[in-house]
N, C-alpha and C positions, 0 to 999 in steps of 0.2 A: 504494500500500500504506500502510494506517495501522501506526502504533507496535506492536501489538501483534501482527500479522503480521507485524514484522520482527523481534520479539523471539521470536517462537514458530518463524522457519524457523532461528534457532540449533541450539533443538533437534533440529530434523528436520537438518539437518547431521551433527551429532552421532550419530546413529542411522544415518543411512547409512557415515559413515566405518567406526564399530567394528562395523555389521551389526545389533547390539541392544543394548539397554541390559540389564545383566546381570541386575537386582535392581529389586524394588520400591523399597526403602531406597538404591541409585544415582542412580535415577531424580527420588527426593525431594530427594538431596544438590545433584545438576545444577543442577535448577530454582532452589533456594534461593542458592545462587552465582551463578548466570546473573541471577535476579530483585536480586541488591544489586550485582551489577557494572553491571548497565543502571541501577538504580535513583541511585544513586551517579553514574553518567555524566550521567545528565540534570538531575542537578545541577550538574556541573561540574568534577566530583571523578573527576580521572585513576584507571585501572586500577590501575596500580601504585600509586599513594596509597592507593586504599580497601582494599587487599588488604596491605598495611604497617600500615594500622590495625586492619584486620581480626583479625591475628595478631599486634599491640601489644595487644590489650585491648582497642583503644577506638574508640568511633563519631566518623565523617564529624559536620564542624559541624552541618550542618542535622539531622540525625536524633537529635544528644547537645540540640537547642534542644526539640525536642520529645518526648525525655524528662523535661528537665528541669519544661517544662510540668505533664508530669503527677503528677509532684511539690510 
């Protein structure tokens, strides 16, 4: 299995636990969580660190380096 097939059967876990996902606007919230907790991970950057900085205000190194770029 490549990367994105194990980031995709998250969701399909998800879906079978709770049976369905309730809302369009759920289902967009999931993926944007799921998408920076893997994203974040595969940098190096712990669950619980990127979700501290998350709800701190502020971005993981690598992602605040390439904001700062585009400034």
């Amino acid at each position: 299995n490549n990367q994105g097939e194990r980031d995709f059967r998250m969701s399909k876990v998800q879906q079978k636990i709770s049976g369905c996902f309730r809302s369009w606007d759920g289902v967009k919230a999931y993926c944007r969580i799921r998408s920076y907790i893997s994203t974040c991970q595969k940098h190096g950057v712990g669950v619980g660190e990127a979700l501290s900085l998350l709800f701190a205000g502020k971005w993981p190194d690598f992602i605040q380096e390439k904001l700062d770029r585009l400034v």
